[in-house]
LUMBATOR-335516 format. One record per residue (C-alpha): residue number from 1; z, x, y. Coordinates in Angstrom, 1 decimal, padded with zeros to 4 digits. Layout:
BEGIN
    n       w       u       v
  NUM       Z       X       Y
...
***
This chain:
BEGIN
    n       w       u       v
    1   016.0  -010.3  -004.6
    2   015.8  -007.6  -007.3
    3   017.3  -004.1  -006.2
    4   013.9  -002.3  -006.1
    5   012.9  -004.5  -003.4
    6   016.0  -004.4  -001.8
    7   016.1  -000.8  -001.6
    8   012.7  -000.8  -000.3
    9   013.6  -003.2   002.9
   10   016.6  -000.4   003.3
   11   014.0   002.2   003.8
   12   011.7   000.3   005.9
   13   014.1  -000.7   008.9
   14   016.0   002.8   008.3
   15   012.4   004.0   009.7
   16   011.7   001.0   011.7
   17   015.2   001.6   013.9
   18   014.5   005.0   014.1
   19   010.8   004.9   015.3
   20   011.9   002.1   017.8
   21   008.7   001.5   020.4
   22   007.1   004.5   018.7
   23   007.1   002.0   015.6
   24   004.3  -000.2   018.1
   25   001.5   002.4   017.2
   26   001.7   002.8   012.9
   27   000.8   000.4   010.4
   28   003.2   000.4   007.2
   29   001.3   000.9   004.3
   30   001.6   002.3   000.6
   31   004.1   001.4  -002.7
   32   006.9   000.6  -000.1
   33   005.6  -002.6   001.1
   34   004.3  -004.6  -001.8
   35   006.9  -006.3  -002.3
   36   006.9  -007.8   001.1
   37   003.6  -009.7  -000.5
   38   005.5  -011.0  -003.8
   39   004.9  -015.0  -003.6
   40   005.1  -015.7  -007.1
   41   008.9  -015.3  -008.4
   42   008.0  -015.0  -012.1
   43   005.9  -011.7  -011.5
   44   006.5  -008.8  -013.0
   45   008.9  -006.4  -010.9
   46   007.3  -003.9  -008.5
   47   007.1   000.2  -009.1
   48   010.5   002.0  -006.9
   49   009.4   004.8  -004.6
   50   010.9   007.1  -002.1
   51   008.7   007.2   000.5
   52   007.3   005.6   003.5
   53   004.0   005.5   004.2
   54   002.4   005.0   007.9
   55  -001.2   005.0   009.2
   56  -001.3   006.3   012.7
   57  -002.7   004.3   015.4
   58  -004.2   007.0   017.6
   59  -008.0   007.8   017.9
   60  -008.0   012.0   018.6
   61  -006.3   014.8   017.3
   62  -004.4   015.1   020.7
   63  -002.7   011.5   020.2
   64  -002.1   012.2   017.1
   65  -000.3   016.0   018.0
   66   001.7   013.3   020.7
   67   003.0   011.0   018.1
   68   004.1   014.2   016.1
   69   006.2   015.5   019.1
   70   007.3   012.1   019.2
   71   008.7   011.8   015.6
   72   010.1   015.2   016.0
   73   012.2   013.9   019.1
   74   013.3   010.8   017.1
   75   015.1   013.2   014.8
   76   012.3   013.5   011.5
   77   011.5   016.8   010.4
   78   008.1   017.9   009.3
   79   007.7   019.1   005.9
   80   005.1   022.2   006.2
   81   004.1   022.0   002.6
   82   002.1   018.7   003.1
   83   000.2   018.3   006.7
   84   001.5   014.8   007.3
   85   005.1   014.5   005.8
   86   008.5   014.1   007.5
   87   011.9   013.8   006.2
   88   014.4   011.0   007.9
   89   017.8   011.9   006.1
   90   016.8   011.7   002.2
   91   013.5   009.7   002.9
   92   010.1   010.9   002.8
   93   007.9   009.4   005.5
   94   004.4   010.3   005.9
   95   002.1   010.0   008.7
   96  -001.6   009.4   008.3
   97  -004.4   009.7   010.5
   98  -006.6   007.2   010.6
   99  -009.8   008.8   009.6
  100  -010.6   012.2   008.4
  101  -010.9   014.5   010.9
  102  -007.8   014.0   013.3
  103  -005.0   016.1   011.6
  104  -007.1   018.5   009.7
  105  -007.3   016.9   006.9
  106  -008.7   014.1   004.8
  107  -008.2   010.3   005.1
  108  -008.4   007.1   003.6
  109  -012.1   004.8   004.7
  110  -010.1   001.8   004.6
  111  -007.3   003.3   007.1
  112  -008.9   002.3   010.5
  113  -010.0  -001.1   009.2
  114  -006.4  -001.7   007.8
  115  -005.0  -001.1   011.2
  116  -007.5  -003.5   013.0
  117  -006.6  -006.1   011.1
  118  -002.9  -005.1   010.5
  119  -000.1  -008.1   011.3
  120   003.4  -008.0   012.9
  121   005.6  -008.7   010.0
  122   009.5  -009.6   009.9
  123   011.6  -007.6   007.6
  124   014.8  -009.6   008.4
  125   018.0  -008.3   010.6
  126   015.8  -008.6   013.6
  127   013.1  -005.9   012.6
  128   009.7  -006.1   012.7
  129   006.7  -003.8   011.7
  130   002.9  -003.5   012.0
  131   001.9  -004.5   008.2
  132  -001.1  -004.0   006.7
  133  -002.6  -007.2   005.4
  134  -002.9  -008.0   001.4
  135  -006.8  -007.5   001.0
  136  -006.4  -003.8   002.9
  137  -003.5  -003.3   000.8
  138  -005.6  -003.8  -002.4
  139  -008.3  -001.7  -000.7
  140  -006.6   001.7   000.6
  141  -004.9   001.6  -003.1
  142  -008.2   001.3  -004.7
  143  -009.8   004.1  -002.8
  144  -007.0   006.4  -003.5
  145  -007.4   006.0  -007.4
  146  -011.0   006.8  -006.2
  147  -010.1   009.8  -004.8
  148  -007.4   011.2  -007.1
  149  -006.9   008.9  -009.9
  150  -009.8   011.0  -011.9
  151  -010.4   007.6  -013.7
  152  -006.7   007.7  -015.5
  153  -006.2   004.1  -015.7
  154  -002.7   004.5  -017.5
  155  -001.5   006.9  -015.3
  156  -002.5   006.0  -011.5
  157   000.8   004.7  -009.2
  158  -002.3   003.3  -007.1
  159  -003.4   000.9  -009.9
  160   000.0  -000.2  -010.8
  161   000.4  -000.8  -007.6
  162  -002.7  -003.2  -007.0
  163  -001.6  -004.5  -010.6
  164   001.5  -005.5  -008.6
  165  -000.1  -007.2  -006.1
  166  -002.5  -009.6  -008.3
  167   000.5  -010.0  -010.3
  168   002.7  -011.3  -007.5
  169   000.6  -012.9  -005.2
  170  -001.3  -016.0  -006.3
  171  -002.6  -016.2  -003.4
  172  -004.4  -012.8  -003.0
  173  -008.2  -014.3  -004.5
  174  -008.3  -016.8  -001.7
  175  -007.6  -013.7   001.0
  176  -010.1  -011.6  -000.6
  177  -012.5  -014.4  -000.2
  178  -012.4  -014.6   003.4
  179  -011.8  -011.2   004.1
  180  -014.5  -009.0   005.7
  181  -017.5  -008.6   003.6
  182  -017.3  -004.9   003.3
  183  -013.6  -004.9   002.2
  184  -014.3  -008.3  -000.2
  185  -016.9  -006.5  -001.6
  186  -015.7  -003.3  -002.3
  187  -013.0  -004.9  -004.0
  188  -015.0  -007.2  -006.5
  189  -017.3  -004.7  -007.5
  190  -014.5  -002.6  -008.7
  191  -012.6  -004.9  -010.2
  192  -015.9  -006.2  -012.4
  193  -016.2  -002.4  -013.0
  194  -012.5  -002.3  -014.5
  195  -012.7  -005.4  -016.4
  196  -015.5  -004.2  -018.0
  197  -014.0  -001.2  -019.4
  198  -011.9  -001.5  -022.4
  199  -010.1   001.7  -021.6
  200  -008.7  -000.3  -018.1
  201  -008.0  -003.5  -020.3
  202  -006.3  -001.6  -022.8
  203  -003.8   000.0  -020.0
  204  -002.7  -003.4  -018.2
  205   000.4  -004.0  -020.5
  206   001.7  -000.6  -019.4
  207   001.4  -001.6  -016.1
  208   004.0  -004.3  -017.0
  209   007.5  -004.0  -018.2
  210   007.2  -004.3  -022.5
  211   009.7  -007.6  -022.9
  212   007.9  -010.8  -023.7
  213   008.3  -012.7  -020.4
  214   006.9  -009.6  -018.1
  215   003.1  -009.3  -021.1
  216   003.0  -013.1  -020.8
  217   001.8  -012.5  -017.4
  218  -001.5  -010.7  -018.6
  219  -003.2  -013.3  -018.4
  220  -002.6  -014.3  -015.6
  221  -003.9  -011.1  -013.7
  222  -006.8  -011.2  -015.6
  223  -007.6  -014.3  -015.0
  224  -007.2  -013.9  -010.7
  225  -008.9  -010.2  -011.3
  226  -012.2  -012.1  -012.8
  227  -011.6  -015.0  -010.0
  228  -011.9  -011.7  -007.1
  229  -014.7  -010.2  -009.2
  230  -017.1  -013.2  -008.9
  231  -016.7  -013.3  -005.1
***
């Protein structure tokens, strides 16, 4: 396992002990957990980050104040600067609401559909978290671009990150496919968009490490990008 992804794991169970049953109502999302979706060893290696990001299962602003108190009596401190963000140690962790409106401030669409559909996942030494599934992955990393990439295609995090994912998961076209029709959707049509803009084409190889055997996967993500786009 390479040391990004490593490090990564670290993180995850560091917060995963910590939350204990509190860890029953989030769903892990964000740059964190892509590599738990890496199923092709030759892909390209993911992006390192130093936070964790967690969707909040609660449906009012008063469960969502409880699951604050809560975080603050498992020891994370709140960081006022930014509404949802907590510090464990020297890890950021931030907690999302679900939908806009609950925390005073604005949300991800994709958020309450990622936690319906989110799965129990094993992150070895006997942890487990709520994860969200590869198509809502793609999806809440797609509307954030949407929302704060300002149509940078060279410089979004979110679409290296969904780079990542088509890179490393062969698998990810057939899950799209049979994936909700709003969420397949949504996906496709953007990913025809990109494709059809020379300014995204022309930023995929610095989504990639520069050696020879990392750009000899271009292809490859092309070719399951245009596979997701027809669905």
């Amino acid at each position: 396992m390479d040391l990004i992804k490593e490090k990564h794991l670290e993180m995850l169970r560091k917060v995963a002990r910590r939350l204990g049953e509190t860890g029953n109502m989030v769903v892990y999302v964000g740059g964190s957990v892509a590599g738990l979706f890496s199923t092709d060893p030759a892909s390209s290696d993911i992006r390192a980050t130093a936070d964790v990001d967690l969707i909040a299962d609660v449906r009012s602003r008063s469960e969502y104040w409880k699951m604050e108190e809560a975080f603050r009596e498992l020891g994370f401190k709140h960081v006022p600067e930014i509404v949802c963000r907590w510090r464990l140690g020297d890890l950021f962790v931030d907690l999302m609401p679900p939908e806009d409106g609950i925390a005073g401030t604005s949300t991800n669409r994709w958020y309450r559909d990622a936690i319906r559909n989110s799965q129990k996942k094993d992150i070895g030494d006997g942890v487990f978290i709520r994860l969200v599934t590869p198509p809502y992955f793609v999806a809440t990393k797609l509307e954030a671009f949407l929302n704060r990439g300002k149509d940078d295609y060279m410089a979004s995090h979110d679409l290296e990150d969904v780079i990542a994912i088509v890179d490393a998961r062969e698998e990810l076209p057939e899950e799209i496919a049979t994936a909700d029709h709003e969420v397949r959707k949504f996906i496709s049509e953007l990913f025809a968009r990109f494709l059809e803009d020379p300014k995204f084409l022309e930023s995929l190889p610095g989504k990639l490490r520069g050696d020879a055997a990392n750009q000899a996967r271009l292809p490859i993500i092309v070719m399951r990008m245009e596979k997701i786009a027809r669905l």
